[in-house]
C-alpha positions as CSV (number, residue, x, y, z in Angstrom):
1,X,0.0,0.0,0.0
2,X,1.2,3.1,-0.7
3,X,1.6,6.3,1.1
4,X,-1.2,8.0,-0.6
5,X,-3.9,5.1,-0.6
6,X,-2.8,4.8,3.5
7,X,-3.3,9.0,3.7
8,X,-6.3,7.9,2.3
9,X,-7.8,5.4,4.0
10,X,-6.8,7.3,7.1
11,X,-8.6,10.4,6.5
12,X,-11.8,8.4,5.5
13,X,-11.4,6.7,8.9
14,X,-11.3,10.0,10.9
15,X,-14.2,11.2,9.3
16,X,-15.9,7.7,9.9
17,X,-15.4,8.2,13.4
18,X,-16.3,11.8,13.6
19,X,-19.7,11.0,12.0
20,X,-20.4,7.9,14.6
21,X,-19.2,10.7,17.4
22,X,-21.8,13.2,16.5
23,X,-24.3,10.7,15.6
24,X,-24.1,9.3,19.5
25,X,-23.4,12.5,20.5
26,X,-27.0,13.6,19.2
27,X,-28.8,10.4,20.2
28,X,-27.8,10.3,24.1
29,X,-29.0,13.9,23.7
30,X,-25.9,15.9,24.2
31,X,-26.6,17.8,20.6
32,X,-30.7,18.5,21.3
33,X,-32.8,18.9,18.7
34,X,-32.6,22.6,17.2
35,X,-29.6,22.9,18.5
36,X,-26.9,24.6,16.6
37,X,-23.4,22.3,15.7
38,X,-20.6,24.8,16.9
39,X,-18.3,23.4,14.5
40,X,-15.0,25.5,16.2
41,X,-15.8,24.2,19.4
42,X,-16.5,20.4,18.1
43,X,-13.5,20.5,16.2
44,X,-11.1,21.1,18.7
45,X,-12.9,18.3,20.7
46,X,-12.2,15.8,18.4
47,X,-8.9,17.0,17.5
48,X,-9.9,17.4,13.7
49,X,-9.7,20.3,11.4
50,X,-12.8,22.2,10.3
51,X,-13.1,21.1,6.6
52,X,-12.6,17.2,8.3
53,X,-15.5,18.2,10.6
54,X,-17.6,19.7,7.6
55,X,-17.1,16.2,5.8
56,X,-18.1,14.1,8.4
57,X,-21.6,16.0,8.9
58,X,-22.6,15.2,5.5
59,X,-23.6,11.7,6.0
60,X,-25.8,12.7,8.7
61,X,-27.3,15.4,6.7
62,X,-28.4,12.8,4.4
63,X,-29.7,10.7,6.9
64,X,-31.8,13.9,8.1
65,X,-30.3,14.5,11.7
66,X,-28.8,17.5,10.9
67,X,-30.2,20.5,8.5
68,X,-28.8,24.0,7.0
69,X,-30.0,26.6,9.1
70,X,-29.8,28.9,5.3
71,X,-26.8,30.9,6.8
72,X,-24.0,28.3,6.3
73,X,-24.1,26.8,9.7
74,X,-25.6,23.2,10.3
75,X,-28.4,22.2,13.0
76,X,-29.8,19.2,14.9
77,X,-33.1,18.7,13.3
78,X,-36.1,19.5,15.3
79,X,-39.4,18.2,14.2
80,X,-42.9,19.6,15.1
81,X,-45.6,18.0,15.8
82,X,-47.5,18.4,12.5
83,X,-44.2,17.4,10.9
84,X,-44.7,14.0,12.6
85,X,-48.1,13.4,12.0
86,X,-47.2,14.0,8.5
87,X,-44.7,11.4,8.5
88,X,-46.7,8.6,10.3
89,X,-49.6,9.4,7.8
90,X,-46.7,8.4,5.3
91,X,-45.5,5.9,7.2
92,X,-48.5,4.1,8.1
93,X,-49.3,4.1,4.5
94,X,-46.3,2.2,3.5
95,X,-45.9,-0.4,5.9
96,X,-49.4,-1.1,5.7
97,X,-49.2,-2.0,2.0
98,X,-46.0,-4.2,2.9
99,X,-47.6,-5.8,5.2
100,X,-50.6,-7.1,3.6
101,X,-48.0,-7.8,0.3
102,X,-46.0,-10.1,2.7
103,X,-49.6,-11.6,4.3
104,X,-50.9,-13.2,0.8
105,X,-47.0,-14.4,0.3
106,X,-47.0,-18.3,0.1
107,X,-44.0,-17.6,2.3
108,X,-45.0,-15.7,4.4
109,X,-44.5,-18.8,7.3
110,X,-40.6,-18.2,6.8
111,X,-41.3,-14.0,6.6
112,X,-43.1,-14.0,9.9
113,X,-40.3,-16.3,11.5
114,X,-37.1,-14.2,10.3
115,X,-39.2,-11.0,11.7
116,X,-39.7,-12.6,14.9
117,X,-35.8,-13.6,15.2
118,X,-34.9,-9.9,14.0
119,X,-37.0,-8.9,17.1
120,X,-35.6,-11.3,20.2
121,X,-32.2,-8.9,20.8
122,X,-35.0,-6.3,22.2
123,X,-36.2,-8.7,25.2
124,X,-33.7,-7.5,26.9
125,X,-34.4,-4.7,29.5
126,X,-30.9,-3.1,29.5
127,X,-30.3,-2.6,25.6
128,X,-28.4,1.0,25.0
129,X,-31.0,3.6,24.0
130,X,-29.2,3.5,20.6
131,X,-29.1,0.1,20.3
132,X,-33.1,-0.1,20.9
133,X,-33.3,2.3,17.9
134,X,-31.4,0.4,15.8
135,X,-33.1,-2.8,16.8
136,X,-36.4,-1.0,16.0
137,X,-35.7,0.5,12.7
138,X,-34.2,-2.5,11.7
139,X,-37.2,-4.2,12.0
140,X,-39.6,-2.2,10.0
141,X,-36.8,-1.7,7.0
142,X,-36.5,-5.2,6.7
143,X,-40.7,-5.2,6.6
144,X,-40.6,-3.1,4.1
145,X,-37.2,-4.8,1.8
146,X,-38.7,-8.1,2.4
147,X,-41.5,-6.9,0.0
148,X,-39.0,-6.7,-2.9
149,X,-40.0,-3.2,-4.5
150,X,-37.2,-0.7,-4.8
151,X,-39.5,1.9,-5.1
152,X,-40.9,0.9,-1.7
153,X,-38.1,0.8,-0.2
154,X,-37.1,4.1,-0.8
155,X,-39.5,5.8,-0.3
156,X,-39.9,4.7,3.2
157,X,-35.8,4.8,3.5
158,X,-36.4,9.1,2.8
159,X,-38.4,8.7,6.5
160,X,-35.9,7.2,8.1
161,X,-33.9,10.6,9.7
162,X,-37.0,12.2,10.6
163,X,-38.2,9.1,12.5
164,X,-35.1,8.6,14.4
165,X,-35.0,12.4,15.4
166,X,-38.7,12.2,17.0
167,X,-37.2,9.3,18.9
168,X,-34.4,11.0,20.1
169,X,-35.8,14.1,20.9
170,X,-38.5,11.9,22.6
171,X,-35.3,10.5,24.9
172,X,-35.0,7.8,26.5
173,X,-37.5,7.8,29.4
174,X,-40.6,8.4,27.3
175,X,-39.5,6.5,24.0
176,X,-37.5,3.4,25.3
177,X,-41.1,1.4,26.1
178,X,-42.1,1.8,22.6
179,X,-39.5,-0.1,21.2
180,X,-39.7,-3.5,23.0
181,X,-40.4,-7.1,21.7
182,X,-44.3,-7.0,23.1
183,X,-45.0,-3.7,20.8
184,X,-44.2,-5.1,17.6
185,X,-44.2,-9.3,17.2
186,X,-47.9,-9.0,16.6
187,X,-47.3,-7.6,13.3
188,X,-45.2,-10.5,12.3
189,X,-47.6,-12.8,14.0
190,X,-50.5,-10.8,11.9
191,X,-48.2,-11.6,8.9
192,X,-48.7,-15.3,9.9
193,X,-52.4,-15.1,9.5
194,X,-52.7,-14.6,5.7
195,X,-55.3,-12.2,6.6
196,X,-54.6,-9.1,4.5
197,X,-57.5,-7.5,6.9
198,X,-56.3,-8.1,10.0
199,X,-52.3,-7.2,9.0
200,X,-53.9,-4.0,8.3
201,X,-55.7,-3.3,11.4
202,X,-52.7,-4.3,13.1
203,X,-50.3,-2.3,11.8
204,X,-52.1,0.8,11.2
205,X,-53.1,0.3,15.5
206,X,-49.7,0.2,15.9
207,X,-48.3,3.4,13.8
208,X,-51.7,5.4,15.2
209,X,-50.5,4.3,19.1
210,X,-46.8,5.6,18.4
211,X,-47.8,8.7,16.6
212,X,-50.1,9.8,19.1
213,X,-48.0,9.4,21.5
214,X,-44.3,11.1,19.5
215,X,-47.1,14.2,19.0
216,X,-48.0,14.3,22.6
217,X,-44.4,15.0,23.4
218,X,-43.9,17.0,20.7
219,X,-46.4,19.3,21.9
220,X,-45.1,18.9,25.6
221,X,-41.7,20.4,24.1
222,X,-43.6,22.9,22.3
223,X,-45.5,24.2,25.1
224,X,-42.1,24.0,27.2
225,X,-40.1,25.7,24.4
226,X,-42.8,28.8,24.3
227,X,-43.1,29.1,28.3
228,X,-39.1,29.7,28.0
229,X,-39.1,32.1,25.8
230,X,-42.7,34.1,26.8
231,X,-41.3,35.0,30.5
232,X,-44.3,36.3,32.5
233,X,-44.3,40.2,31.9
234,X,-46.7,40.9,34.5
235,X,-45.7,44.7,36.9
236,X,-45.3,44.0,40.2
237,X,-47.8,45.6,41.9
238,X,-46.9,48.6,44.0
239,X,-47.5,48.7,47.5
Protein backbone atom coordinates (compact mmCIF):
# COMPACT_ATOMS: atom_id res chain seq x y z
CA UNK A 1 0.00 0.00 0.00
CA UNK A 2 1.17 3.06 -0.75
CA UNK A 3 1.55 6.32 1.13
CA UNK A 4 -1.19 8.01 -0.65
CA UNK A 5 -3.87 5.06 -0.55
CA UNK A 6 -2.83 4.84 3.46
CA UNK A 7 -3.29 8.99 3.74
CA UNK A 8 -6.30 7.95 2.25
CA UNK A 9 -7.77 5.41 3.99
CA UNK A 10 -6.80 7.32 7.13
CA UNK A 11 -8.64 10.37 6.47
CA UNK A 12 -11.80 8.35 5.50
CA UNK A 13 -11.44 6.65 8.93
CA UNK A 14 -11.28 10.03 10.91
CA UNK A 15 -14.25 11.24 9.28
CA UNK A 16 -15.86 7.72 9.90
CA UNK A 17 -15.40 8.19 13.36
CA UNK A 18 -16.33 11.76 13.62
CA UNK A 19 -19.67 10.98 12.03
CA UNK A 20 -20.37 7.91 14.65
CA UNK A 21 -19.23 10.68 17.39
CA UNK A 22 -21.78 13.20 16.54
CA UNK A 23 -24.31 10.75 15.65
CA UNK A 24 -24.07 9.27 19.52
CA UNK A 25 -23.43 12.50 20.55
CA UNK A 26 -27.05 13.61 19.24
CA UNK A 27 -28.79 10.42 20.19
CA UNK A 28 -27.78 10.28 24.05
CA UNK A 29 -28.95 13.90 23.74
CA UNK A 30 -25.90 15.91 24.23
CA UNK A 31 -26.59 17.82 20.59
CA UNK A 32 -30.71 18.52 21.34
CA UNK A 33 -32.79 18.93 18.68
CA UNK A 34 -32.59 22.58 17.21
CA UNK A 35 -29.62 22.93 18.50
CA UNK A 36 -26.92 24.63 16.56
CA UNK A 37 -23.36 22.33 15.69
CA UNK A 38 -20.55 24.76 16.93
CA UNK A 39 -18.33 23.36 14.51
CA UNK A 40 -15.03 25.49 16.21
CA UNK A 41 -15.85 24.24 19.39
CA UNK A 42 -16.53 20.39 18.10
CA UNK A 43 -13.49 20.49 16.24
CA UNK A 44 -11.14 21.11 18.71
CA UNK A 45 -12.88 18.29 20.71
CA UNK A 46 -12.15 15.80 18.41
CA UNK A 47 -8.89 17.01 17.53
CA UNK A 48 -9.95 17.41 13.66
CA UNK A 49 -9.72 20.33 11.35
CA UNK A 50 -12.84 22.24 10.33
CA UNK A 51 -13.12 21.06 6.59
CA UNK A 52 -12.57 17.18 8.26
CA UNK A 53 -15.48 18.16 10.64
CA UNK A 54 -17.62 19.66 7.56
CA UNK A 55 -17.13 16.19 5.75
CA UNK A 56 -18.07 14.11 8.42
CA UNK A 57 -21.60 15.98 8.88
CA UNK A 58 -22.60 15.16 5.54
CA UNK A 59 -23.58 11.66 5.98
CA UNK A 60 -25.80 12.71 8.71
CA UNK A 61 -27.26 15.38 6.66
CA UNK A 62 -28.38 12.82 4.36
CA UNK A 63 -29.70 10.75 6.92
CA UNK A 64 -31.82 13.94 8.14
CA UNK A 65 -30.26 14.46 11.68
CA UNK A 66 -28.78 17.48 10.89
CA UNK A 67 -30.16 20.53 8.51
CA UNK A 68 -28.85 24.00 7.03
CA UNK A 69 -30.04 26.61 9.13
CA UNK A 70 -29.83 28.89 5.33
CA UNK A 71 -26.81 30.95 6.78
CA UNK A 72 -24.00 28.33 6.29
CA UNK A 73 -24.11 26.77 9.67
CA UNK A 74 -25.62 23.17 10.33
CA UNK A 75 -28.40 22.17 12.98
CA UNK A 76 -29.77 19.21 14.86
CA UNK A 77 -33.10 18.73 13.26
CA UNK A 78 -36.08 19.51 15.35
CA UNK A 79 -39.42 18.20 14.17
CA UNK A 80 -42.86 19.61 15.06
CA UNK A 81 -45.61 18.01 15.79
CA UNK A 82 -47.46 18.39 12.49
CA UNK A 83 -44.24 17.42 10.95
CA UNK A 84 -44.74 13.96 12.58
CA UNK A 85 -48.12 13.38 11.98
CA UNK A 86 -47.21 14.02 8.49
CA UNK A 87 -44.67 11.38 8.52
CA UNK A 88 -46.70 8.60 10.34
CA UNK A 89 -49.56 9.40 7.84
CA UNK A 90 -46.68 8.40 5.34
CA UNK A 91 -45.46 5.85 7.23
CA UNK A 92 -48.54 4.05 8.12
CA UNK A 93 -49.29 4.10 4.52
CA UNK A 94 -46.28 2.21 3.49
CA UNK A 95 -45.90 -0.38 5.87
CA UNK A 96 -49.40 -1.14 5.70
CA UNK A 97 -49.22 -1.99 2.00
CA UNK A 98 -45.99 -4.24 2.88
CA UNK A 99 -47.62 -5.79 5.23
CA UNK A 100 -50.58 -7.05 3.65
CA UNK A 101 -48.03 -7.80 0.27
CA UNK A 102 -46.03 -10.09 2.70
CA UNK A 103 -49.63 -11.62 4.30
CA UNK A 104 -50.91 -13.18 0.80
CA UNK A 105 -47.02 -14.43 0.28
CA UNK A 106 -46.99 -18.27 0.06
CA UNK A 107 -43.98 -17.62 2.31
CA UNK A 108 -45.00 -15.73 4.43
CA UNK A 109 -44.54 -18.78 7.31
CA UNK A 110 -40.64 -18.15 6.83
CA UNK A 111 -41.26 -14.00 6.63
CA UNK A 112 -43.09 -14.00 9.88
CA UNK A 113 -40.33 -16.26 11.51
CA UNK A 114 -37.08 -14.21 10.27
CA UNK A 115 -39.20 -11.00 11.68
CA UNK A 116 -39.75 -12.61 14.88
CA UNK A 117 -35.84 -13.59 15.22
CA UNK A 118 -34.94 -9.93 14.03
CA UNK A 119 -36.95 -8.95 17.13
CA UNK A 120 -35.55 -11.32 20.24
CA UNK A 121 -32.22 -8.92 20.82
CA UNK A 122 -35.04 -6.35 22.16
CA UNK A 123 -36.24 -8.75 25.23
CA UNK A 124 -33.69 -7.49 26.90
CA UNK A 125 -34.36 -4.72 29.46
CA UNK A 126 -30.91 -3.11 29.49
CA UNK A 127 -30.35 -2.60 25.62
CA UNK A 128 -28.44 0.99 25.02
CA UNK A 129 -30.98 3.64 24.01
CA UNK A 130 -29.16 3.54 20.59
CA UNK A 131 -29.14 0.13 20.27
CA UNK A 132 -33.13 -0.15 20.86
CA UNK A 133 -33.27 2.31 17.92
CA UNK A 134 -31.40 0.39 15.76
CA UNK A 135 -33.12 -2.81 16.79
CA UNK A 136 -36.41 -0.99 16.02
CA UNK A 137 -35.74 0.51 12.75
CA UNK A 138 -34.18 -2.47 11.70
CA UNK A 139 -37.17 -4.18 12.02
CA UNK A 140 -39.63 -2.23 9.98
CA UNK A 141 -36.82 -1.66 7.04
CA UNK A 142 -36.46 -5.23 6.71
CA UNK A 143 -40.69 -5.22 6.64
CA UNK A 144 -40.59 -3.06 4.14
CA UNK A 145 -37.20 -4.76 1.81
CA UNK A 146 -38.70 -8.10 2.39
CA UNK A 147 -41.51 -6.89 0.01
CA UNK A 148 -39.04 -6.74 -2.87
CA UNK A 149 -39.96 -3.20 -4.46
CA UNK A 150 -37.21 -0.66 -4.82
CA UNK A 151 -39.54 1.94 -5.14
CA UNK A 152 -40.86 0.94 -1.68
CA UNK A 153 -38.07 0.79 -0.19
CA UNK A 154 -37.12 4.08 -0.78
CA UNK A 155 -39.53 5.82 -0.29
CA UNK A 156 -39.91 4.74 3.17
CA UNK A 157 -35.79 4.83 3.49
CA UNK A 158 -36.43 9.11 2.85
CA UNK A 159 -38.43 8.74 6.45
CA UNK A 160 -35.95 7.22 8.11
CA UNK A 161 -33.88 10.55 9.70
CA UNK A 162 -37.04 12.21 10.64
CA UNK A 163 -38.17 9.08 12.54
CA UNK A 164 -35.13 8.65 14.38
CA UNK A 165 -35.04 12.44 15.45
CA UNK A 166 -38.65 12.19 17.01
CA UNK A 167 -37.19 9.30 18.89
CA UNK A 168 -34.37 10.98 20.08
CA UNK A 169 -35.76 14.14 20.86
CA UNK A 170 -38.47 11.87 22.64
CA UNK A 171 -35.34 10.48 24.94
CA UNK A 172 -34.97 7.77 26.54
CA UNK A 173 -37.50 7.82 29.41
CA UNK A 174 -40.58 8.36 27.31
CA UNK A 175 -39.53 6.55 23.99
CA UNK A 176 -37.45 3.40 25.35
CA UNK A 177 -41.06 1.43 26.12
CA UNK A 178 -42.11 1.77 22.64
CA UNK A 179 -39.45 -0.09 21.16
CA UNK A 180 -39.71 -3.53 23.02
CA UNK A 181 -40.42 -7.06 21.72
CA UNK A 182 -44.27 -6.97 23.10
CA UNK A 183 -44.96 -3.66 20.85
CA UNK A 184 -44.16 -5.07 17.63
CA UNK A 185 -44.18 -9.26 17.16
CA UNK A 186 -47.93 -8.98 16.60
CA UNK A 187 -47.31 -7.62 13.34
CA UNK A 188 -45.16 -10.53 12.25
CA UNK A 189 -47.65 -12.81 14.03
CA UNK A 190 -50.52 -10.83 11.95
CA UNK A 191 -48.25 -11.65 8.86
CA UNK A 192 -48.66 -15.30 9.86
CA UNK A 193 -52.37 -15.09 9.46
CA UNK A 194 -52.66 -14.64 5.72
CA UNK A 195 -55.29 -12.21 6.57
CA UNK A 196 -54.62 -9.11 4.50
CA UNK A 197 -57.47 -7.48 6.86
CA UNK A 198 -56.29 -8.13 10.01
CA UNK A 199 -52.29 -7.22 9.02
CA UNK A 200 -53.90 -4.01 8.33
CA UNK A 201 -55.73 -3.28 11.35
CA UNK A 202 -52.73 -4.32 13.12
CA UNK A 203 -50.26 -2.26 11.78
CA UNK A 204 -52.10 0.77 11.24
CA UNK A 205 -53.14 0.31 15.51
CA UNK A 206 -49.68 0.16 15.89
CA UNK A 207 -48.30 3.39 13.84
CA UNK A 208 -51.71 5.44 15.22
CA UNK A 209 -50.50 4.35 19.07
CA UNK A 210 -46.80 5.56 18.36
CA UNK A 211 -47.81 8.68 16.64
CA UNK A 212 -50.06 9.78 19.13
CA UNK A 213 -48.02 9.39 21.55
CA UNK A 214 -44.30 11.14 19.53
CA UNK A 215 -47.10 14.15 19.01
CA UNK A 216 -47.95 14.28 22.62
CA UNK A 217 -44.38 14.96 23.37
CA UNK A 218 -43.91 17.00 20.65
CA UNK A 219 -46.44 19.28 21.88
CA UNK A 220 -45.12 18.94 25.57
CA UNK A 221 -41.72 20.44 24.14
CA UNK A 222 -43.59 22.94 22.30
CA UNK A 223 -45.52 24.15 25.06
CA UNK A 224 -42.13 23.99 27.19
CA UNK A 225 -40.08 25.72 24.42
CA UNK A 226 -42.81 28.84 24.27
CA UNK A 227 -43.10 29.11 28.34
CA UNK A 228 -39.11 29.65 28.04
CA UNK A 229 -39.07 32.11 25.76
CA UNK A 230 -42.69 34.11 26.83
CA UNK A 231 -41.34 35.01 30.46
CA UNK A 232 -44.28 36.27 32.47
CA UNK A 233 -44.34 40.16 31.86
CA UNK A 234 -46.69 40.88 34.52
CA UNK A 235 -45.69 44.71 36.88
CA UNK A 236 -45.31 43.98 40.19
CA UNK A 237 -47.83 45.55 41.93
CA UNK A 238 -46.94 48.62 44.02
CA UNK A 239 -47.53 48.67 47.52
Amino acid sequence: MDNGTRATLDRSTLRERCTAFVRERIISGGLRPGEHIVEASLSRELGVSRGTLRESLRPLEAEGLIVSDGRGHMLVRELLSGEILEVFEVREALEVLAATKLAKREDRLAIAAELRQLLVPLRSLDLAFGKQIELDLGFHARLVQLVGSETLMSTWGRLIGQIEMMIIAAGPQRAADRMRYAEHVAIADAIETGDPAHVAAVVSAHMGDYCRKYIEDALADESRAKEISSPDTESPVAS
